[in-house]
C-alpha atoms as one frame of an Amber mdcrd trajectory, in Angstrom:
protein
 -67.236  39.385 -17.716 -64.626  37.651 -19.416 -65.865  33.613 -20.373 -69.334
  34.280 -19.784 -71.721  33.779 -22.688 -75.156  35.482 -22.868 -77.847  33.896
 -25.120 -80.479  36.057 -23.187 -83.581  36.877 -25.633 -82.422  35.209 -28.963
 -85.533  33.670 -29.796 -87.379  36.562 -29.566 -89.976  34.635 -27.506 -89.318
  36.491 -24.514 -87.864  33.117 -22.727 -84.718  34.057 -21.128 -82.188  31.537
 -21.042 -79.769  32.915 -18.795 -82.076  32.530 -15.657 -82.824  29.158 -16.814
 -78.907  27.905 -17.135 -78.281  29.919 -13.776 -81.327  27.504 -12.097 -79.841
  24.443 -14.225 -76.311  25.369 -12.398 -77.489  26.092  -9.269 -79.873  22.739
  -9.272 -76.505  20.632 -10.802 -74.707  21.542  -7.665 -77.240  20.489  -5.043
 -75.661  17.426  -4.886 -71.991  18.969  -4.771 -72.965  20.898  -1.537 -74.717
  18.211   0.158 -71.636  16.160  -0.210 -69.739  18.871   0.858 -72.199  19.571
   3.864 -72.140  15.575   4.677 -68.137  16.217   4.490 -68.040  18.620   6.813
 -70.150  16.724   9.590 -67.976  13.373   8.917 -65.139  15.253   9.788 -66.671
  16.454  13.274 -67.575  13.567  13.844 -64.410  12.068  13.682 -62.433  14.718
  15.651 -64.853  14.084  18.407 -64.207  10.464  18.149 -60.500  11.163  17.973
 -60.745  13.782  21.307 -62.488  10.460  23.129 -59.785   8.156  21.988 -57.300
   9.972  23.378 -58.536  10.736  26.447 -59.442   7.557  26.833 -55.879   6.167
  26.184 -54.722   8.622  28.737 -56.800   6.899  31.308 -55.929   3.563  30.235
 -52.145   3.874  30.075 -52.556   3.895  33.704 -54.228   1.117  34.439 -52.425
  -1.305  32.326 -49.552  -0.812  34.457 -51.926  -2.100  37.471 -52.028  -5.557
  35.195 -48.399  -6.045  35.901 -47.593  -8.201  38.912 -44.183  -6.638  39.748
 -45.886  -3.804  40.986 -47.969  -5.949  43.477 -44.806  -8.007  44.561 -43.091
  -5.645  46.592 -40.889  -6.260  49.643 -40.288  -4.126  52.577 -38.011  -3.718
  55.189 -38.345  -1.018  58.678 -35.920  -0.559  61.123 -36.906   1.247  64.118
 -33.952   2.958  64.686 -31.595   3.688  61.551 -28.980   5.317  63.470 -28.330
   1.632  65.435 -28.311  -0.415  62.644 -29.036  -0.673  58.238 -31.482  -3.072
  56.806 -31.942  -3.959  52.978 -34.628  -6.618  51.255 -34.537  -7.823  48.073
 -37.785  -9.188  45.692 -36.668 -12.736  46.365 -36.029 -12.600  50.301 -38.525
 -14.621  52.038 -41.118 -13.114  54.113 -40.492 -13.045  57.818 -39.862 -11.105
  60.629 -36.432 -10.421  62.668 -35.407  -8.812  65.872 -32.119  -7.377  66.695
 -31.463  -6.484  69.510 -28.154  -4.205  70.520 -26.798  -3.880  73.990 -25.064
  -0.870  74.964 -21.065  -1.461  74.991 -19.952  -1.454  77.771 -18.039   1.504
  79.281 -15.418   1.246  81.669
């Protein structure tokens, strides 16, 4: 293969070098692939923490709007009959209690 260099056998010894520089390489990137393994399960990690942080500001967007008192400061007004009379309250009316009362007109 092109950029590949064989010194396999040049001693004559027998020794062959080209299994030892393959170990030498592989052993040299232990440390590559355990960063690269440590990498990996960082990144989990976080998208799991990221998955709980959102769902957990999708159940706190809800109750912060219980911490605001305009919700709690509500008036109300019924009417018994709407077709009689109309009725309207406002945040600032006092609270109390009226009676109307409406006599039939008169007919003649």
């Amino acid at each position: 293969m092109a950029g590949e260099f064989y010194i396999s056998g040049i001693s004559g010894s027998g020794f062959d070098y080209q299994a030892y520089l393959a170990k030498y390489q592989e052993l040299k990137m232990i440390p590559v692939k355990m960063l690269q393994a440590d990498q990996t399960r960082l990144m989990a990690k976080q998208e799991a923490i990221n998955s709980i942080k959102s769902k957990l500001d999708a159940f706190l967007d809800p109750l912060t709007a219980l911490q605001e008192e305009s919700i709690y400061n509500t008036k109300k007004a019924d009417l018994s009959n709407p077709d009689v009379a109309s009725v309207s309250v406002t945040q600032d009316a006092l609270e109390t209690s009226y009676t109307l009362q409406v006599n039939p007109a008169c007919t003649g």
